[in-house]
Structures are given as C-alpha cells and as structure tokens.
C-alpha positions in Angstrom: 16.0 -35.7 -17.1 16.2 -34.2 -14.1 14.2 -30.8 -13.6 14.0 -28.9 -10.2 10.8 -27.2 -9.6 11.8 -25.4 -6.8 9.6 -21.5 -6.9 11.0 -18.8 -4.8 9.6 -17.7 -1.9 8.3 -14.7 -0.9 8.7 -12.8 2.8 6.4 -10.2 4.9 7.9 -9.4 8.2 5.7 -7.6 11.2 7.3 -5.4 13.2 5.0 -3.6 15.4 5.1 -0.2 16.5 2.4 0.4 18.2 0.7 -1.3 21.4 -2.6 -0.2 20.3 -4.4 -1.3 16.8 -5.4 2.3 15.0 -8.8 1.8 13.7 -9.7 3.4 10.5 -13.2 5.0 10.7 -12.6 7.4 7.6 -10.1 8.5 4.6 -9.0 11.6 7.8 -7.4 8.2 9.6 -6.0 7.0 6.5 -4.3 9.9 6.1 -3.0 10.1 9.1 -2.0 6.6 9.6 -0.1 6.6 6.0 1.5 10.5 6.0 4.5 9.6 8.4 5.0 6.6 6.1 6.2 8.9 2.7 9.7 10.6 3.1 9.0 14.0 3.6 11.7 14.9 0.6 10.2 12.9 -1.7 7.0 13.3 -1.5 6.8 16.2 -3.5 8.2 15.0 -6.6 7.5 11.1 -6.5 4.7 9.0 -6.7 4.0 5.8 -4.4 1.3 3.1 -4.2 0.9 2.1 -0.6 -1.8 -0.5 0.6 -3.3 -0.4 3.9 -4.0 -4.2 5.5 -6.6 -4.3 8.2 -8.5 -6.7 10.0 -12.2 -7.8 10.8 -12.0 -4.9 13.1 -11.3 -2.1 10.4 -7.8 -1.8 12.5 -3.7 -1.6 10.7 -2.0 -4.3 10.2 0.5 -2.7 8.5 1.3 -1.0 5.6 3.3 -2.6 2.3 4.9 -0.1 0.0 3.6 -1.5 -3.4 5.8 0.8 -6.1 7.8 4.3 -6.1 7.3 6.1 -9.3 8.5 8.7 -11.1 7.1 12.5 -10.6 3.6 11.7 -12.9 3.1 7.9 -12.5 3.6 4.6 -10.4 2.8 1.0 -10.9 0.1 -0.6 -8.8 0.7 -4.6 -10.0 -2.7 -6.7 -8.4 -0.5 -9.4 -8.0 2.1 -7.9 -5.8 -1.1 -5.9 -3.8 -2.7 -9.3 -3.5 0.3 -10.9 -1.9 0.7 -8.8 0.6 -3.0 -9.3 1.5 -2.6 -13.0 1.9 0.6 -12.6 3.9 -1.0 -10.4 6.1 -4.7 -12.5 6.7 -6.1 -9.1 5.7 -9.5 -8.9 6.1 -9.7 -5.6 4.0 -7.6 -3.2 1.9 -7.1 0.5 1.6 -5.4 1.3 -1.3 -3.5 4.9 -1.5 -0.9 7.3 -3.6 0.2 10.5 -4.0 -0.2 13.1 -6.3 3.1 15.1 -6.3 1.6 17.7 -8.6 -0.8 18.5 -5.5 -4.1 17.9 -7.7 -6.5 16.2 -5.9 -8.6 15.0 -8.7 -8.6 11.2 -9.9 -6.6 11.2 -13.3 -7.9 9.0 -16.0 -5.4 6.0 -14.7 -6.2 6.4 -11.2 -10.0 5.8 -12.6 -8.6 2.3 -14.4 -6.6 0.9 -11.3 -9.7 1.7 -9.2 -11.8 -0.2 -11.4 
C-alpha cells in the first residue's frame, strides 16, 4: 500500500514598507499603525480580526489579516493567529478588531477570545 503523506504548506510573505521599524508604546500606535490597514468602505459594516507581529523591540513586523466577518461577528481561529506568529519569529502579539456598530465596549465574545 502505498500512502503519500505529503501536508501542505503554508506561506507568509514580507514586503516592507517602511525603512524605519514603528514601535508600539501604547493602544494610540496600534491604532494608528492598523487604521490604514481596514478599507475605509468596509469598515463600517464588517468586522476583521487583525494581529499585530512585533519583535523583542515592541516594533511591526507586519500585520496578518486573520478573518473578515459579517456586520456583528468574525472568527479569530488560535491556530491560524498562531501560525502567523511562528512565520513571523514574533516575539509578541497585538491582537485587534472592529466594532462596525461603533460601540466601544468588549461584548461577551470579545471577553471569551480574550481569555
């Protein structure tokens, strides 16, 4: 019997944009590192996960959409969040989404993934 074990594989690419490393000293950078990264027509209606990578340094990697939802819920899978983090060699994670609805209170699931 003859059974092939070959597992797919799975590809992060870097493209830069920046010369400089942003550092991330507070949710303010966060913010402003990730808010150019939504589509500004979409953002109003659909939720996404996005997870910062940084290094030892607190500075960007790079950012890895995780999921695009719907207009009152998005998928955060761990396993997908921790694959980017070992692609990357990321030292830490920032994990961030939206709330279309403009509340800016934690809902009862954003309280679970968090957990």
């Amino acid at each position: 019997m003859n059974i092939d074990y070959t597992v797919g594989e799975v590809e992060l690419s870097n493209k830069p944009k920046f010369k400089n490393l942003h550092k991330v000293a507070s949710s303010e950078d966060d913010y402003k590192y990730l808010l150019p990264t939504y589509k500004e027509d979409t953002i109003c209606y659909k939720e996404y996960f996005k997870v910062l990578s940084l290094n030892q340094s607190n500075q960007v990697l790079g950012y890895t959409l995780i999921s695009e939802g719907g207009i009152t819920e998005t998928c955060a899978d761990v396993r997908v969040i921790l694959q980017a983090a070992l692609l990357t060699n990321s030292v830490a994670l920032i994990l961030a989404h939206n709330h279309p609805s403009g509340n800016m209170n934690p809902s009862r699931q954003d309280m679970e993934i968090t957990k």
